[in-house]
Structures are given as structure tokens and as C-alpha cells.
N, C-alpha and C positions, 0 to 999 in steps of 0.2 A: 557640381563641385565634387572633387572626388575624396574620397579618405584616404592622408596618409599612412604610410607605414611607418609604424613606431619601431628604431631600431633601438633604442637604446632599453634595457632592459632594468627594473629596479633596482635601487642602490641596495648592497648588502652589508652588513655590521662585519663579519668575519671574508678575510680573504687570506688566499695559500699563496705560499711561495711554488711548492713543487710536489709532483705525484703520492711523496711520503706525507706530506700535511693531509694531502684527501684522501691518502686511504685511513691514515687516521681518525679523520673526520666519520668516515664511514662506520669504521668500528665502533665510533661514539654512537653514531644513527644508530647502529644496531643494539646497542647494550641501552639505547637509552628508549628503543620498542618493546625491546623484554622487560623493562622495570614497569613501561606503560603497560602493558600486558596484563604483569604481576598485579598491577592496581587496579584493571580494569576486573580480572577473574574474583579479588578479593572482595571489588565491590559489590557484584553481581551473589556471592555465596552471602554478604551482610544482605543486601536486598531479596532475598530466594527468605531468608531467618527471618526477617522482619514481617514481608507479606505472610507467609508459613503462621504466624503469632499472631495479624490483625484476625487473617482467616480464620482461625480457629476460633477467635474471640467474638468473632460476625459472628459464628454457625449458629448458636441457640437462635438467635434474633433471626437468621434467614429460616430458621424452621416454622417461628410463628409467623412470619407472613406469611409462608407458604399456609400454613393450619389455617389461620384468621382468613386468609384471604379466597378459598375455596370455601368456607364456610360464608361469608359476607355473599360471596357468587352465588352459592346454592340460596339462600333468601332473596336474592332480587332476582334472581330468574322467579324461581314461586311466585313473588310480588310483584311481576314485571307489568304486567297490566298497570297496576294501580300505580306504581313507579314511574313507567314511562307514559300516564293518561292517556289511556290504552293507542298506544303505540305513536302518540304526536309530537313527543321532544324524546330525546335517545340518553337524554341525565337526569338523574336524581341526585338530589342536594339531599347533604345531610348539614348536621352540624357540626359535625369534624372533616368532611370531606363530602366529597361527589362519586358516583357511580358510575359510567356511561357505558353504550354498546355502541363498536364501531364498525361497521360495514367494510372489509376490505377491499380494494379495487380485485376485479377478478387475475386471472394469473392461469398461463399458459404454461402445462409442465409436457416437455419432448422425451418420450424412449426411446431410442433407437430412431434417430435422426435419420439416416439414410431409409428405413423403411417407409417413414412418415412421410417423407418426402415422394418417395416412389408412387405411395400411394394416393399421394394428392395429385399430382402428376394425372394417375392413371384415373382419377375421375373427375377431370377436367377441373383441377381446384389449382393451375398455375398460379391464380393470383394471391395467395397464401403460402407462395416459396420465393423467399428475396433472391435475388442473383450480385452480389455487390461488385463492382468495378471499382480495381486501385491502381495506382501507378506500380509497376513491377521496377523496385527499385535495386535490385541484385543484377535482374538486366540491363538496366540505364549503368552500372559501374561495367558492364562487361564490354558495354558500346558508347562511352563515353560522349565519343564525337558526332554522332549520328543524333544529337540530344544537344549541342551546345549553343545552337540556337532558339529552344522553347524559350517564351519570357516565361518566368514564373519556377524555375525550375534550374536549378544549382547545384554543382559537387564542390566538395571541401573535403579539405581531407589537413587536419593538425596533425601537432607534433607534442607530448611528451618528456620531459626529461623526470626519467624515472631512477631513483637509489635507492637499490637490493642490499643489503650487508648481507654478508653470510649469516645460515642458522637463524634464517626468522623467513616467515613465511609473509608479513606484511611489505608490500611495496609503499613505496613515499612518492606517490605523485609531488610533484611541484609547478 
């Protein structure tokens, strides 16, 4: 069964008579982006003030976890034996809380990508350089037709109706 095409397009509350209604309209778009603007910049400097004044009020209390918390570290390393029964659970309980030590999965860091590569290469370590395969999709638009028989594999191309007012720099998809 196949999908209609839907021509008719949603109903709208405001309609024009003639070119001077929609440019007018337009100018409304645009004075009424610059007020959104205005509110949007105004919100952002009360929210910049507010975080600015929690932060500040955190600071003491992030300095003693940092303190408290490098100290509590430095005693269960010392105690780590007797803490972790020497070495056969990875937490300590306490009575306010737990301790633990976590193993992290290991982790591969690259400098210089192209060398690394050369030199896996050149002593016979291919199988430690991936080669990845993608559909080259810049090509498939430059040869459309030569492609319009894969299944699986489609061009589409929409449409926009976009309203610029003058002296704003935001577009209004619709």
C-alpha cells in the first residue's frame, strides 16, 4: 500500500490579504525576535548572578572534601591491608560510609596517529590498524542514477519555508 501525499497544509489562525499584510507580519517576526532575544540575554546574565552566588557559597564546603577527603585516602591506603582483609574485598564499611578501590578498565592513549600506524605496519602488527568501510555519500549525490537501484539506499531532498526579517540575525524555520 503505498503513502499518500498530503497536500493540504495545516489550518492557520491569521491570514493576509495582500504583500503589505506580510511584510508587515514580517516586521512583527522580527521585533518580536529582538524582544525574545532581549529576554533570552537578560535570562542568561540573572542565571550567570545566581550560579556566580551558589558557587561561591559551595567554595568552603568543596575545599573540605577536598582536605577531608585526601586525608581519609592517605589512612586507608596505610590501612589497606587490614581494610581490604588483605586484599580479598576492594570496600571498607564504615559507619558513615564506605571506602572502595576501583580497578579501571585499561585504556589505549595514540600520539601521533600516523606514526603509530606506520610503525605497526612495518612490524608486521596489521592487525592492530582498523581500516573502516562507509558508503561515500557526497559521491552517491554527484551520481544519483547509477545508485537508484540499490535496496536499501535512498535520496531525499526537502524543502523549507524560511522568514528572515531584516536586522536579526535568527532565521524562523517553519
Amino acid at each position: 500500500m503505498s503513502k499518500k501525499t498530503r497536500i493540504k497544509s495545516d489550518a492557520v489562525a491569521v491570514t493576509f490579504a495582500n504583500r503589505e499584510e506580510v511584510n508587515v507580519a514580517i516586521a512583527h517576526i522580527g521585533a518580536a525576535q529582538r524582544q525574545r532575544d532581549a529576554i533570552n540575554t537578560a535570562m542568561n546574565e540573572e542565571l550567570a548572578a545566581v550560579r556566580a552566588r551558589f558557587e561561591e557559597q559551595a567554595l568552603p564546603h568543596a575545599a573540605v572534601i577536598k582536605d577531608l577527603g585526601q586525608a581519609v585516602q592517605v589512612w586507608c591506603e596505610g590501612n589497606r591491608v587490614e581494610l581490604t582483609r588483605d586484599g580479598r574485598t576492594k570496600t571498607a564499611k564504615f559507619a558513615a560510609g564506605e571506602v572502595s578501590w576501583r580497578v579501571r578498565p585499561p585504556r589505549v592513549s595514540v600520539r601521533g596517529e600516523g606514526i603509530v600506524i606506520e610503525a605497526l605496519k612495518r612490524l608486521g602488527l596489521e592487525r592492530f590498524v582498523r581500516t573502516k568501510e562507509e558508503v561515500d555519500k557526497s559521491a552517491i549525490l554527484g551520481e544519483p542514477g547509477a545508485v537508484q537501484d540499490i535496496k536499501g539506499l535512498s535520496i531525499s531532498q526537502g524543502e523549507d519555508f524560511v522568514i528572515k526579517p531584516f536586522e536579526t540575525e535568527i532565521e524562523e524555520v517553519q
